[in-house]
N, C-alpha and C positions, 0 to 999 in steps of 0.2 A: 504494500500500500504506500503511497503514497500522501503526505500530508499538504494540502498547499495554506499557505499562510496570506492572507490578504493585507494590502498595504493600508497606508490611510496618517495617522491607528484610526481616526474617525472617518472608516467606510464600513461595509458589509456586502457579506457573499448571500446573492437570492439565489432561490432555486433555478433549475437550466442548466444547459452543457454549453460551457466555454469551448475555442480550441484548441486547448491545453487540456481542458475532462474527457475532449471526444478522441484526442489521441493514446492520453492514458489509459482510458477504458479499451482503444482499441488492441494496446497490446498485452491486456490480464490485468490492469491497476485498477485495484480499488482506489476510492478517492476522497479523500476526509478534508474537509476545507471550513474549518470552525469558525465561529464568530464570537472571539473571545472579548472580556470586557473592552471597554474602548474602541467598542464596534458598532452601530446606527441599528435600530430593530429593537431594543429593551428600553427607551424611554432616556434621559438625560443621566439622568444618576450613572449609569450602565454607561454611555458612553464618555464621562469624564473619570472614571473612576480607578483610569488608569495612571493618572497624574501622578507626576513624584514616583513611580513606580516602573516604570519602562521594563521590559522583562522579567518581569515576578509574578505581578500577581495576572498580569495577560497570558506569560507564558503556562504558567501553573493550568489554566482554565484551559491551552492545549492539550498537556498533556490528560488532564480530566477527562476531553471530549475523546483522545487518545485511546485511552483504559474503556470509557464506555462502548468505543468501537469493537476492544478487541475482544471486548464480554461479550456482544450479543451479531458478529458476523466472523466469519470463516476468513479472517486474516491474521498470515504469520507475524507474530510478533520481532521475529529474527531476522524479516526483510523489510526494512521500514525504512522510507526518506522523506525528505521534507525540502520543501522550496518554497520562495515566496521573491516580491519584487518590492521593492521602495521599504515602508515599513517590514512589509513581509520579508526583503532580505536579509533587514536586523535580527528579526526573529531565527531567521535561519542561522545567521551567524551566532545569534545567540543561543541555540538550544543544542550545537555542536560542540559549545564552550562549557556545558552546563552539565550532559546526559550522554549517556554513550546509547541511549534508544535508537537511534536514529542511526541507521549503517552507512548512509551517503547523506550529501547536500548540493542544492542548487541556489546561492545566495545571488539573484541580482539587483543591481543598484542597493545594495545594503550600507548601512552605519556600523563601521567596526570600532569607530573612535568619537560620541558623544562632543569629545572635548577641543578633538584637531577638526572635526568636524565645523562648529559654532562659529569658527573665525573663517569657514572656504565656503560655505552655501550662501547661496543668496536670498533664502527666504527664511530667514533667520528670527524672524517678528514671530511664528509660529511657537516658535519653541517657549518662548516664556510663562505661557499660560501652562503648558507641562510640565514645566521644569520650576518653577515656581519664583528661580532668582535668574538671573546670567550665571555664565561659567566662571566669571571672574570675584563673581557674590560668594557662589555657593557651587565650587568644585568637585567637591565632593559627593552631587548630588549625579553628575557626567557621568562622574569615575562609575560610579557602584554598577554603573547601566552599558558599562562598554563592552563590546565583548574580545575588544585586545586584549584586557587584563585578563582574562579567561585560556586563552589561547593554548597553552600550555596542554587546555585539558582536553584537546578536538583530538579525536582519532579517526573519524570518519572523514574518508575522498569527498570531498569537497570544491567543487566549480566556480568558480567566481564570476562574474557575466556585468558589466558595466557599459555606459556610455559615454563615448570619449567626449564628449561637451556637455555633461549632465550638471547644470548648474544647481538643480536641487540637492542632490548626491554626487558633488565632485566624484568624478572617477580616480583623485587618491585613495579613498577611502576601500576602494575594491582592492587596490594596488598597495593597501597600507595591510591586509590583512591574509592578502596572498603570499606576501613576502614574508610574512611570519608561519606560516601553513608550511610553506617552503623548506626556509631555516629550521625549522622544529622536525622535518621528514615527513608531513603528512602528505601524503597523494594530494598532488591539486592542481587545478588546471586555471589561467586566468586572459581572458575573451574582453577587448576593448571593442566595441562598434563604432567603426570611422562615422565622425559628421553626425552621431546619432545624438539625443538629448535623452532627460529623464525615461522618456518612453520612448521605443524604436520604432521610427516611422516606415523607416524602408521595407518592402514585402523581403528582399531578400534576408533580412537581418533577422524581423519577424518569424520567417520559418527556421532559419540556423536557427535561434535561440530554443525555439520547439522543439526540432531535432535532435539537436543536441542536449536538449537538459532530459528527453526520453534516452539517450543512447548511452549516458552518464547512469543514468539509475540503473539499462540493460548490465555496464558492464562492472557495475560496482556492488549492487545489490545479490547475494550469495542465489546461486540458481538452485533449485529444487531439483533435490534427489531424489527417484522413487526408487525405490527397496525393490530387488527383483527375489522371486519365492527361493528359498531354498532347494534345492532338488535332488534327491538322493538315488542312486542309481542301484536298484534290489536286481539281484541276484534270482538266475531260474536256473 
């Protein structure tokens, strides 16, 4: 199965097949795509309520919806990845840094660094209602949320996928977390899109990223054994 994480943090996933659900479904993925706190559909409460909080108590509510998948359908728990794009590739990067659940990753345009982060984006006005001060207030509010500091603890193949002009998620930030993926020996692969911004306009670019974040889980995700019978050969 696969997990996909939705960006935002204030959007949400409706019902429907994306072209991202209709190719994973078409090659055997289950497809779990939650709408964890800080996501639009539970009323205001529910979508602020992530604040101060960046991967904790949103990430916690994945893996919750997680557990209740693997309670009540016929998915392996031992072949499990997760992707996501804008927010969603934070969460990616951050639930790699956190859980060894997850045997692959697809982080695009993700936040690896909160704090190197604040001074390179352009839409900077967002963050403070989240984050409660600046980075230069209240530092230590970045740090707890990053998932560089974390890094150490990724063992899962992990893909990195950015846009080389992405003003909302400089593309250092894909390049600040690949290079430490690297450095540390994790399997990891890192995909710039010439002339692309926050979201990939080009079809060509559009379908590699599709492709390839399916051929990434094909070749990373542990393939399935079946047990052939024992056979014992009697004697006449």
């Amino acid at each position: 199965m696969v997990t996909v994480v939705h960006g935002g943090p204030a959007a949400g996933v409706l019902a429907g097949f994306s072209p991202q659900t209709a190719l994973f479904t078409a090659r055997g993925y289950a497809v779990f795509m939650p709408n964890p706190r800080g996501s639009y559909g539970q009323g205001a409460a529910f979508v602020q309520a992530n604040r101060r909080d960046f991967g904790f108590g949103d990430f916690n509510d994945v893996l919750a919806g997680l557990d209740a998948v693997l309670a009540s359908a016929p998915v392996d728990p031992a072949r499990q990845g997760i992707t996501g794009w804008s927010y969603g590739g934070f969460l990616t990067m951050w639930a790699v840094t956190r859980t060894q659940r997850f045997q692959a990753a697809v982080a695009g345009a993700g936040i690896a660094n909160w704090q190197s982060y604040y001074g390179t984006n352009h839409i900077d006005s967002w963050m403070l209602p989240y984050f409660g001060a600046s980075v230069y207030d209240e530092p230590e509010v970045y740090t707890r949320s990053s998932p560089i500091n974390g890094v150490k603890q990724v063992k899962a193949p992990t893909l990195v996928l950015h846009g080389e002009r992405d003003l909302e998620v400089p593309a250092s930030q894909g390049y600040e977390f690949h290079k430490a993926l690297k450095t540390l020996g994790v399997k990891t692969q890192l995909v710039i899109y010439a002339d692309e911004g926050h979201s990939l306009r080009k079809p060509e670019h559009q379908k590699d990223r599709l492709l390839r974040t399916l051929d990434w889980f094909d070749a990373n995700l542990p393939a399935v054994t079946e047990s052939k019978p024992k056979v014992r050969a009697l004697g006449r």
